[in-house]
N, C-alpha and C positions, 0 to 999 in steps of 0.2 A: 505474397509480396514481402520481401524483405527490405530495409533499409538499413544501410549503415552510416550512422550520423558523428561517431568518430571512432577510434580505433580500437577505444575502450566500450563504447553505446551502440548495441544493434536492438533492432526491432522489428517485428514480424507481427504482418497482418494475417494470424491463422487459428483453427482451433489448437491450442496448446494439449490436447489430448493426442493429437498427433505424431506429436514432437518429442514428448514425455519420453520413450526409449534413448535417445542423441542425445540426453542432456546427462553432464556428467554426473555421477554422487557425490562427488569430493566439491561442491558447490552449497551457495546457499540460497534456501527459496524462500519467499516473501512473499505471501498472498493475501488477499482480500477475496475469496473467490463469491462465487454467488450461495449466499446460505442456504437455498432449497424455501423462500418464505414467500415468493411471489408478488415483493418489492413494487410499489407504485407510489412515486414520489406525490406529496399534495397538490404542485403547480406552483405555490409558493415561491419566492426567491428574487434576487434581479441580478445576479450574476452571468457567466457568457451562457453559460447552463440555460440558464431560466428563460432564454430565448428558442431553446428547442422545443420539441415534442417531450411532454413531462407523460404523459402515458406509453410513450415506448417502454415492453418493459424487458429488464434485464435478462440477458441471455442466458439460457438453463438454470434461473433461477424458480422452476415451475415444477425442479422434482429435489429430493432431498439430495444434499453434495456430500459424496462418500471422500474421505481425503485420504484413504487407503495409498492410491498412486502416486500420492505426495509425498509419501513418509521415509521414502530411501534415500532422502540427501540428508550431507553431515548435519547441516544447519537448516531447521528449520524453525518457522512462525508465520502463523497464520490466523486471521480474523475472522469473528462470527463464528467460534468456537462453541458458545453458548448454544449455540440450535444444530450442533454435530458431534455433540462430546461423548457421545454413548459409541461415536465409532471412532474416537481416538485410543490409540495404547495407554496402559499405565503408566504414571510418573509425566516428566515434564512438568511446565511450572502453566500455570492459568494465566493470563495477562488480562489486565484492566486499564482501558481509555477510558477518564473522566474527562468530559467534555463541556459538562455543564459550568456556569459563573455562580458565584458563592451564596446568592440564595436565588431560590427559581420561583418565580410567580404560580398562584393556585390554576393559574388555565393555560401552564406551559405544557405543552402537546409534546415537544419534544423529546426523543429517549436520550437520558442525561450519559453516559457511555457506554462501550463497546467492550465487552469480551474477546478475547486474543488464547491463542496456546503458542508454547514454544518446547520444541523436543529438549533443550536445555534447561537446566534446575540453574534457576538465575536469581538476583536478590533483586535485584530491579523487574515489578510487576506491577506499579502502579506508572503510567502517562496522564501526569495531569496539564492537561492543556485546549483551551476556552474555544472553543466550535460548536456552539448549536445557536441556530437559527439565525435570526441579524448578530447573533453577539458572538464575533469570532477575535480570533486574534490578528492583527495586521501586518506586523513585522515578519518579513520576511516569508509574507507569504502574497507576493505580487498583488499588494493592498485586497485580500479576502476573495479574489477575484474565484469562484467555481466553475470549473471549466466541464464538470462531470459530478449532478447531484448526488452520488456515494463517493467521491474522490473523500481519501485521505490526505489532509495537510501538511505540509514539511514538515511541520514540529511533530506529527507521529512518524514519519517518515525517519527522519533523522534518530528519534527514538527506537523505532525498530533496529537501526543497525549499529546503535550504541548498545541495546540489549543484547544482541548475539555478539558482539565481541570480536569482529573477523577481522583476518590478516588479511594486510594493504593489497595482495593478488587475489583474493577471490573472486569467483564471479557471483552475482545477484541474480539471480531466475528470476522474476516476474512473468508468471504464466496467465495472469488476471489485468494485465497493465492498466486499461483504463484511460486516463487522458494524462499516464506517465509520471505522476509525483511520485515515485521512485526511484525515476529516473535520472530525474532531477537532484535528489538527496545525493545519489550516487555519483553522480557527475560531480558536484560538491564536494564529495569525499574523496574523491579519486578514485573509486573503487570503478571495477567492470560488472558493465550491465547485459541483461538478456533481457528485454521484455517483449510481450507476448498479446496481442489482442483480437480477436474475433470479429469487434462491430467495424466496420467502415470507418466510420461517422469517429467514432471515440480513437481508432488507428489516425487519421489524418489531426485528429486536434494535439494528438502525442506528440507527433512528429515534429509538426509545428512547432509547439510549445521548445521539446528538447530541442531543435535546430535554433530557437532563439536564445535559447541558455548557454550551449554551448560555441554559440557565435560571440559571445560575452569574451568569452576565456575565464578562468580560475579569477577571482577575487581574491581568494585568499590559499593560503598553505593545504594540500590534499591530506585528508583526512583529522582538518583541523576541526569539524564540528563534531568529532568521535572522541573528543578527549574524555575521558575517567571514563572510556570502554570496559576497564578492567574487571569492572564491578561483579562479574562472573563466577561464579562459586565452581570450583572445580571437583 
């Protein structure tokens, strides 16, 4: 199933293993893919999320994820780097999401950030910004609302495409979509989107979601949440 939700945003209910040969290399991909850990949320939460099935568990995340297939486009960066770094290439910079608020309590369970890689040697590698557990950020982030227990937030979103640095016509791969918060970012920016989803359930909350964002129209100037992109070491 595909949809296209504007001229710039499509998306596809499919395995993205699929598709991987059609997609171009002169693009840039953005993943969060499944780390190979066998992921099972606590049940916790009161977001649209936490109204689902919390034991459904993430799809092929039951064997280790090779990112080999990933590595041929210009731009890449990808999450959960930490539990696949032994089968990334040399070089590229490590990235780090601090998530946690400025002191964390002795029986906080939550893991305080995320490890990231990006084929690009860039000076911007730390994302600090407040997401673990009830203590998130709210701003512009359709009041903390979690539509999908591993979704990334706009403000890592937006971060990611400030860290690679991309000109106004790229396109964005998202092969791991999810419930689309990078779709979102991208809409925002003006940039063109590809994403890519497998589950049903997490395709139709995308869909959803982007068809309401971009029924909105632009708020502001495309690619005005990308300013001091430059930051890129060449």
């Amino acid at each position: 199933m595909t949809d296209r939700i504007t001229d710039r945003i499509e998306i596809v209910n499919a395995d993205c293993y699929t598709l991987l040969d059609a997609w171009p290399s002169d693009a840039a991909l953005v993943a969060d893919p499944p780390y190979g850990i066998g992921y099972m949320h606590s049940g916790g939460g009161n977001g649209v999320g936490a109204r689902r099935n919390h034991s459904k568990p993430i799809h092929g995340d039951d064997r280790p994820f090779d990112p080999a297939p990933f590595l041929r486009f210009r731009w890449v960066l990808m999450w959960g780097a930490d539990h696949y770094r032994a089968r990334l290439p040399e070089g590229g910079t490590m990235l780090t999401w601090d998530k946690s608020p400025a002191a964390a309590g002795p029986n906080d369970s939550f893991v305080n950030g995320e490890m990231g890689w990006t084929n690009l040697r860039v000076k911007r590698n730390v994302c600090r910004y407040l997401w673990k557990g009830i203590a998130c950020t709210k701003v512009g982030e359709e009041n903390g609302v979690r539509y999908q227990m591993t979704m990334k937030p706009q403000g890592v979103c937006v971060w990611c495409l400030r860290t690679l640095a991309l000109p106004a016509e790229t396109l964005v791969i998202d092969p791991f979509m999810g419930s689309g918060s990078l779709g979102v970012a991208c809409h925002r920016a003006g940039l063109q989107y590809l994403g890519v989803e497998i589950d049903p359930e997490h395709y139709a909350t995308a869909k959803a979601r982007l068809q309401r964002e971009t029924a909105q129209g632009l708020l502001c100037m495309p690619n005005a949440d990308l300013d001091g992109r430059r930051e890129r070491k060449v």
